[in-house]
C-alpha positions in Angstrom: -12.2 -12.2 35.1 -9.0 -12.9 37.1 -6.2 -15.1 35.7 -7.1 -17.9 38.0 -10.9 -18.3 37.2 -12.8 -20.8 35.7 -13.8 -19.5 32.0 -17.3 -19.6 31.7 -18.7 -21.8 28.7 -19.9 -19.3 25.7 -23.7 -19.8 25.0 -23.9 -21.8 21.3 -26.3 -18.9 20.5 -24.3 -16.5 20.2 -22.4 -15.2 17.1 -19.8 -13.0 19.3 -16.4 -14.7 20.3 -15.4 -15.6 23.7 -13.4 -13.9 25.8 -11.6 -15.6 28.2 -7.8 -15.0 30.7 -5.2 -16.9 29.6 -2.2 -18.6 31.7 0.5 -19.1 29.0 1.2 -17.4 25.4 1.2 -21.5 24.4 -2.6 -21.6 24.5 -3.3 -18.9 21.6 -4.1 -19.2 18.4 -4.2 -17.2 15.0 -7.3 -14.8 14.9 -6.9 -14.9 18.9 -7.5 -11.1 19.7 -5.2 -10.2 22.6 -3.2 -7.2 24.4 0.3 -6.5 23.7 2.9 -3.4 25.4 3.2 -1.4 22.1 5.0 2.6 23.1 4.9 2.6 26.6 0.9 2.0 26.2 -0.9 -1.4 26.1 -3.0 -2.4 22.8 -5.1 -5.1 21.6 -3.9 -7.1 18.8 -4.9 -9.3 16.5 -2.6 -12.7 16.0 -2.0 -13.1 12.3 1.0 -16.0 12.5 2.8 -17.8 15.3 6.3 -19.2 14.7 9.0 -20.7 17.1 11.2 -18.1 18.5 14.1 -20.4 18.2 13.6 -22.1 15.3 11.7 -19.3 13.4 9.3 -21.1 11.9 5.6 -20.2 11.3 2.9 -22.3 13.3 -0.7 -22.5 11.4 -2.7 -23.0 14.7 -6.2 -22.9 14.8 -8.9 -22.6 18.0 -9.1 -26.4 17.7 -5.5 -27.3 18.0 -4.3 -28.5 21.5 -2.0 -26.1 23.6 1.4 -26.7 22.4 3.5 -28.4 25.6 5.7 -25.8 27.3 6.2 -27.0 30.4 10.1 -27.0 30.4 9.7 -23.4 29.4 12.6 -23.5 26.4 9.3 -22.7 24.0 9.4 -18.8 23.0 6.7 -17.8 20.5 6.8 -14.7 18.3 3.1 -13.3 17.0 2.8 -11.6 14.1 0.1 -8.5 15.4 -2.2 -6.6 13.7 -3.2 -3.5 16.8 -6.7 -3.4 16.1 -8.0 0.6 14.9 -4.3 1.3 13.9 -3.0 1.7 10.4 -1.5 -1.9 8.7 1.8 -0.6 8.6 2.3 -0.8 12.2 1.8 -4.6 11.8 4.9 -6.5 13.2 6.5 -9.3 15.3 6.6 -9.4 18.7 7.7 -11.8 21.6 5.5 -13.8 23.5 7.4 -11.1 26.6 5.3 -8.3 25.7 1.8 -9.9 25.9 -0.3 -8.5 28.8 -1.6 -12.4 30.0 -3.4 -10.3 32.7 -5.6 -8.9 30.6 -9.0 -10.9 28.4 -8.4 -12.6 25.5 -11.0 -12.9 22.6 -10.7 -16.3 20.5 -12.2 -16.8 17.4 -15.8 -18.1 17.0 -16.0 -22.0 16.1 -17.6 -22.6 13.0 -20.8 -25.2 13.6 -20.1 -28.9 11.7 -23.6 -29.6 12.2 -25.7 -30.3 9.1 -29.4 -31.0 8.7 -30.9 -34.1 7.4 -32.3 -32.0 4.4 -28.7 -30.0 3.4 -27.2 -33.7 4.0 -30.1 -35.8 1.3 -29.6 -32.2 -1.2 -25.8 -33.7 -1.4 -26.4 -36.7 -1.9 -28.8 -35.9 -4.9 -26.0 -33.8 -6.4 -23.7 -36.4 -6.6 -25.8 -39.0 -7.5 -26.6 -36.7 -10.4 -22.9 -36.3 -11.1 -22.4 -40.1 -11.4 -24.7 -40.6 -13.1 -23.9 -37.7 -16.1 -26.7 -35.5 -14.9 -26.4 -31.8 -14.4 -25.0 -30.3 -11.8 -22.1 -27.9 -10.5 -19.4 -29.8 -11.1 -19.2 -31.5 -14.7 -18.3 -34.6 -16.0 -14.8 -35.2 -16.3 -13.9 -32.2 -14.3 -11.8 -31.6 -11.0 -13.4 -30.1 -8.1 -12.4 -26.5 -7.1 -10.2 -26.0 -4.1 -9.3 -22.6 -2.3 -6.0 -22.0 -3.9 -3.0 -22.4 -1.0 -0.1 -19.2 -1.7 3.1 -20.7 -0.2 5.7 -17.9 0.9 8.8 -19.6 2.6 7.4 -20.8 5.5 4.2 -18.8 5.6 0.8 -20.0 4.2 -1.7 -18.0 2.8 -4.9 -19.0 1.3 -7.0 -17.3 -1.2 -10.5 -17.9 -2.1 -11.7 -19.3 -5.7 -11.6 -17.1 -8.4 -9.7 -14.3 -6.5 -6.0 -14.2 -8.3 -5.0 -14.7 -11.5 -1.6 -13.1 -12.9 -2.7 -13.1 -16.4 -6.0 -11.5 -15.4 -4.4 -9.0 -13.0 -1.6 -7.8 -15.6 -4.8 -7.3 -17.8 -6.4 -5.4 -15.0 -3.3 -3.5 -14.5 -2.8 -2.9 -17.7 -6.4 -1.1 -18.7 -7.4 0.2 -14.7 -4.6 1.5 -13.9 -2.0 0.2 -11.2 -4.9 -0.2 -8.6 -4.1 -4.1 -7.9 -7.3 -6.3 -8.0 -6.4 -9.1 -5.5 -7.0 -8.7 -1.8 -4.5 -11.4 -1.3 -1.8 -9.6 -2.6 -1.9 -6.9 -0.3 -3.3 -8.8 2.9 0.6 -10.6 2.9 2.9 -9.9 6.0 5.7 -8.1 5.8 9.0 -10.0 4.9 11.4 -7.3 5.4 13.0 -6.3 8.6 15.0 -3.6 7.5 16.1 -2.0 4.1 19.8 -0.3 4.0 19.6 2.4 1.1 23.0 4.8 1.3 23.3 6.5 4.3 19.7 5.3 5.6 18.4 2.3 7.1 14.8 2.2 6.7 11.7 0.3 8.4 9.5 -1.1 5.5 5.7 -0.9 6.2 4.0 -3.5 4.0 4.8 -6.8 2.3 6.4 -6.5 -1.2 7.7 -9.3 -3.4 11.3 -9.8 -3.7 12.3 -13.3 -4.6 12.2 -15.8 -1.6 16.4 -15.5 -1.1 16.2 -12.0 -0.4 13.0 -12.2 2.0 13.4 -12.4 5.7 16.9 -11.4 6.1 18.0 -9.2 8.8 18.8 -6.0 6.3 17.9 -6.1 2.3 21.1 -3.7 1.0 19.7 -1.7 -2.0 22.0 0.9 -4.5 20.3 4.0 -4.3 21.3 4.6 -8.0 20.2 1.5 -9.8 18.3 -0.1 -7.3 19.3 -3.0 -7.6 19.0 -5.3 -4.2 21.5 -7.9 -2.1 21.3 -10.0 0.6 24.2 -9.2 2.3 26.5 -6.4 2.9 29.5 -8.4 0.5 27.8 -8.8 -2.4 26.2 -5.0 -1.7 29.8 -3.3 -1.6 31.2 -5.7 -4.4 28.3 -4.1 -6.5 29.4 -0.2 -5.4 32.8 -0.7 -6.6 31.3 -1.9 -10.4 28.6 0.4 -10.4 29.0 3.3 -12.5 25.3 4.7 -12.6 25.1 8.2 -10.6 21.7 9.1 -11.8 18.5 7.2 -13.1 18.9 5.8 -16.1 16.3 8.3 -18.0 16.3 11.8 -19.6 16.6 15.0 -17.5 13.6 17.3 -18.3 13.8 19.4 -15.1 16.9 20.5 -13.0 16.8 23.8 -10.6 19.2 24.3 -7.8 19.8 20.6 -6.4 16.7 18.9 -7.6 16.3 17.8 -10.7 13.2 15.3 -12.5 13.8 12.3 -14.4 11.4 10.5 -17.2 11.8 6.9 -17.7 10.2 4.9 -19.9 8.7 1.3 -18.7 9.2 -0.4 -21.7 13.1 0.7 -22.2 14.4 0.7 -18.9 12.2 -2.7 -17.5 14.7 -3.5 -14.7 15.0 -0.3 -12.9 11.8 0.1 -13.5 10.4 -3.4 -11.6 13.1 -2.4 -8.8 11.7 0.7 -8.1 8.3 -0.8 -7.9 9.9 -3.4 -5.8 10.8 -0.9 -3.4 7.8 1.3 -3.5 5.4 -1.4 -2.5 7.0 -1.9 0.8 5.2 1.8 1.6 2.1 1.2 -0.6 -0.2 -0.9 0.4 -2.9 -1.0 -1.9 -0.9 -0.3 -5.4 1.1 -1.9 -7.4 3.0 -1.7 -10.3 5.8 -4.3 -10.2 3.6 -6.7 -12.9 3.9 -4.8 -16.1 5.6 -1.6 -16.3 5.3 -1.2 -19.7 2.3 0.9 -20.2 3.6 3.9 -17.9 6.1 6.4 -17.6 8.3 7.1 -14.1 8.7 10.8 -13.1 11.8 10.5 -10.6 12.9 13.4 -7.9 16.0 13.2 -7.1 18.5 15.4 -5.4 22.2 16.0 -6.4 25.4 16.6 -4.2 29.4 15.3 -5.2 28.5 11.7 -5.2 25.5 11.9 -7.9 21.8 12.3 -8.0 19.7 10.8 -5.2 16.3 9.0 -5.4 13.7 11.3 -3.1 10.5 9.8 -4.3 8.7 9.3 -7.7 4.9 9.1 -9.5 4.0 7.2 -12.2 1.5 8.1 -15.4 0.1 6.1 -17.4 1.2 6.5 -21.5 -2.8 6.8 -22.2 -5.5 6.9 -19.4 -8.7 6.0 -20.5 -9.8 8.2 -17.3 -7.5 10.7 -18.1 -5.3 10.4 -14.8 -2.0 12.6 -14.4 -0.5 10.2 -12.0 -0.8 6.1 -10.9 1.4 6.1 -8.1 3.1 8.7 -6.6 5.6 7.7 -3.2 8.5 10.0 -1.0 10.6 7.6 0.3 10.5 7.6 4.4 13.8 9.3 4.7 13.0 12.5 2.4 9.0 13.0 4.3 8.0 15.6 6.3 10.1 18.1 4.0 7.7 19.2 1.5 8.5 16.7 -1.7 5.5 15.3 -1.7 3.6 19.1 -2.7 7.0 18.8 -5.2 6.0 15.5 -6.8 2.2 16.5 -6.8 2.7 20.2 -8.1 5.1 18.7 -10.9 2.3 16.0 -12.2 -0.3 19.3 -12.9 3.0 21.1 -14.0 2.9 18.0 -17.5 -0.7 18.4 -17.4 -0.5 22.0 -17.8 1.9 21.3 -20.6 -0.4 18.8 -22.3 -3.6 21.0 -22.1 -5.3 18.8 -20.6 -7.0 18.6 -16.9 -5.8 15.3 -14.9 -6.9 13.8 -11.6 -4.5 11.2 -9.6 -5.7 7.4 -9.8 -8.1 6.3 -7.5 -8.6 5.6 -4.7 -6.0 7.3 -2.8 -4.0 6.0 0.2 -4.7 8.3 3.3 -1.4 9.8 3.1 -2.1 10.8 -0.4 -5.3 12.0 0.0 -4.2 14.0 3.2 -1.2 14.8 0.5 -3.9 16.0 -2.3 -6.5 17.5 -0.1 -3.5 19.8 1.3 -2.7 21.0 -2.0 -5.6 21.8 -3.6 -6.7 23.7 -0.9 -3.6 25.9 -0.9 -3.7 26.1 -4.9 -7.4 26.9 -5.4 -7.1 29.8 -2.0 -4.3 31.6 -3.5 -6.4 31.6 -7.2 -9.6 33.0 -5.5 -7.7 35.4 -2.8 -6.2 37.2 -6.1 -9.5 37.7 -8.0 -12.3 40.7 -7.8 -15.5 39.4 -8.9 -17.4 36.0 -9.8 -15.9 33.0 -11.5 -17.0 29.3 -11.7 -15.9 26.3 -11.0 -15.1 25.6 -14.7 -12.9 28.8 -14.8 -11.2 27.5 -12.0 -10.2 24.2 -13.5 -9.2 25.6 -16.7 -6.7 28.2 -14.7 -5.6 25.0 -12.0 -5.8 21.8 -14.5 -7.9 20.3 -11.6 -11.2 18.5 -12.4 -14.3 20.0 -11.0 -14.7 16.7 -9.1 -11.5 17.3 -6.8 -12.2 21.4 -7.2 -15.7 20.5 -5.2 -14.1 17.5 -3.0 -11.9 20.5 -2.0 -14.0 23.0 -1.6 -16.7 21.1 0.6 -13.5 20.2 2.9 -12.8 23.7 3.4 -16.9 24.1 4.4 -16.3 26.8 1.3 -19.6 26.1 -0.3 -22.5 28.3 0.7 -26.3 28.3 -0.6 -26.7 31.9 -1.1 -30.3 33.5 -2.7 -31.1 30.5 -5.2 -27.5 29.1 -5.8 -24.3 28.2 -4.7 -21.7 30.3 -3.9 -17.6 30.1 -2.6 -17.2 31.6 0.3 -13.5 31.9 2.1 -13.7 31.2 6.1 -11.9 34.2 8.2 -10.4 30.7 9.6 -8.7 28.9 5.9 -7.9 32.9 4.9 -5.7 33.3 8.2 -4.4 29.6 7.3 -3.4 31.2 4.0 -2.0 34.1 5.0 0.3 32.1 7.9 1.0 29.5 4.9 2.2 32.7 2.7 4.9 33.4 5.2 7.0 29.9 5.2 9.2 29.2 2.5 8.0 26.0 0.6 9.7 23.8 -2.4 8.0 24.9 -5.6 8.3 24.2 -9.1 9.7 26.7 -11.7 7.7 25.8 -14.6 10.5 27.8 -16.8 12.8 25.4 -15.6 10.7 22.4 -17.3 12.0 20.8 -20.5 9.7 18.7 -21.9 7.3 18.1 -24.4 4.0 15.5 -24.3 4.6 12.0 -25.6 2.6 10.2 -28.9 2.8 7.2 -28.5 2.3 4.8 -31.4 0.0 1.6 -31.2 3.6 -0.5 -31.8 4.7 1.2 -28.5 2.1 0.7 -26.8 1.7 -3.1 -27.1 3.1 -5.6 -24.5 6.5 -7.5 -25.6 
């Protein structure tokens, strides 16, 4: 349809949106699905906020609303974009400049006011009942449930009934792990623009809550030692010249060449503990731990030069898993990816479950870079163990000589298409394909663990340290 065509009426039978050509950026509205220039390549978006270039505030529009008037042209719009098939971490403003008005645009489906005679005498009934102390939903004396409305500075979100409670979720949190249980906590946009850590200026992916003050400014400073966050560059390098932490503020129970681990407890160090998490959740969409970080213990990775020991990434582990997981939340910052910590961080975790004597699994579900992360490594791990033996062993054998469960031994096996049905039963059998993948893998040099190099022995807890204060 061109861009000077008539839009043609959608029929009210239809469930689908319409999808019409717009002539300004003024006439959409959120849940509009429209194209934007993203890379060099054009992609459809949806429109998850609208705010005032200018005066940068959000505008909650809707498909009824009238256009907004922009017929000076001093109106500039920013959208807030989901690209539709890509990963939420790609999620971010744009200007109105970089919208492809050329091409459809889909709006979102009216909902239908209409209401039969029946539906409309059914609630009358019910609150004739209501009045008059009968049953019904709502009782006497009682106020009647709204959708509870999240205000964020100048962002609104709504969440349905029943859906978010922080009592109930530090509960959750507490005895499920650090998998959060509100989709409206991670379904947020992102408030930070950029994040200033050392030497490194990093993009955050998803929306993590800092207090209002620090939200939406054009760089959050954070000290890479104590992790403590500012506002502006002033405050950040008054705080460099009074800080006095070069490492984090746990024991050392693993140092070889320039890496060394650090254990922290939750309970004893509860503000670096809550920054960290601060910081972690603008790269984890899904978990969280920045509620209670009592009930788990943080493994940090760090690297050490002249100036101290640097944070690389981290896991957590949770004092006693009912599900007996070896890790909650595991994270390498942006700046430190693509280098091989993250095999570091995983191999370390079955490193204090090999300790322990016990076999551990990471929380789930995974995020897909963890999974990609996992599935990587227990491929590599469970080839080298059968490439070195002569003979028949069993899945069990193999988890008591990896510390894997058998669930993530098979998940890993099927993935390698290692399974074979063979006379009657099952049978591992190793591709000519994953053995020359093994054999090229042999060759590079990768960061390992020195499991001599570990000091450290398990934790007891007692029930007085394991309850909330």
């Amino acid at each position: 349809m061109g861009a000077g065509s008539r839009p043609s009426t959608p029929s009210s039978t239809k469930a689908e949106a319409s999808s019409i050509a717009v002539s300004a950026a003024s006439q959409l509205t959120i849940g509009c699905k429209a194209f934007f220039e993203k890379d060099n390549e054009i992609r459809q978006a949806e429109i998850l906020s609208i705010r005032d270039k200018a005066k940068k505030q959000n505008i909650q529009r809707t498909a009824d609303d009238a256009p907004l008037d922009n017929t000076d042209g001093s109106i500039e719009f920013e959208f807030y974009v989901h690209y539709v098939e890509f990963n939420k971490r790609l999620d971010e403003w744009v200007v109105d400049t970089r919208m492809r008005l050329d091409k459809p645009v889909i709006f979102p489906k009216k909902k239908s006011k209409a209401v039969n005679v029946g539906q409309q005498q059914s609630v009358r009934d019910k609150r004739r009942k209501t009045n008059m102390g009968g049953s019904s939903v709502a009782s006497a004396g009682s106020v009647p449930q709204t959708p509870e409305v999240i205000r964020h500075d100048d962002a609104v979100y709504t969440a349905p009934l029943d859906t978010f409670s922080k009592e109930k979720e530090i509960e959750k949190l507490r005895t499920h792990g650090s998998m959060t249980q509100s989709t409206s906590e991670v379904a947020r946009m992102k408030n930070l623009n950029v994040i200033e850590m050392g030497q490194y200026q990093v993009e955050p992916w998803y929306f993590s809550p800092y207090p209002v003050e620090y939200s939406y400014t054009p760089t959050l400073y954070i000290c890479e030692f104590c992790l403590c966050y500012y506002a502006n560059h002033t405050q950040y390098a008054r705080h460099r010249t009074k800080c006095t932490l070069q490492h984090p503020p746990g024991n050392e129970i693993y140092r070889k060449d320039e890496i060394s681990f650090f254990e922290i407890d939750g309970r004893r160090q509860k503000t670096y503990c809550r920054n960290l998490c601060l910081l972690s959740k603008c790269f984890l969409d899904h978990k969280t731990l920045y509620y209670d970080v009592d009930p788990f213990l943080f493994y940090i990775l760090t690297k050490r030069d002249d100036r101290g020991f640097h944070i690389i990434g981290y896991f957590s582990k949770e004092k006693e898993s009912a599900d007996n997981y070896n890790l909650a939340c595991i994270l390498t910052l942006p700046q430190y990816q693509r280098m091989g910590f993250g095999r570091v961080l995983i191999q370390f975790s079955y490193e204090l479950s090999r300790a322990e004597r016990k076999v551990g699994s990471p929380e789930k579900p995974l995020s897909d870079l963890g999974l990609l992360s996992y599935r990587t490594y227990w491929a590599e791990v469970l080839v080298e163990h059968l490439m070195t033996i002569d003979g028949e062993i069993s899945v069990d054998e193999l988890s008591q000589r990896t510390y894997f469960t058998t669930q993530d031994i098979m998940h890993a096996l099927f993935n390698l298409d290692a399974v074979r049905y063979y006379h009657g039963q099952h049978c591992i059998v190793l591709s000519e394909r994953v053995v020359e993948s093994y054999e090229r893998f042999k060759k590079k040099k990768h960061r390992k663990i020195d499991p001599s190099c570990l000091k450290w022995t398990p934790k007891v807890f007692t029930q007085a340290e394991l309850r909330y204060i």
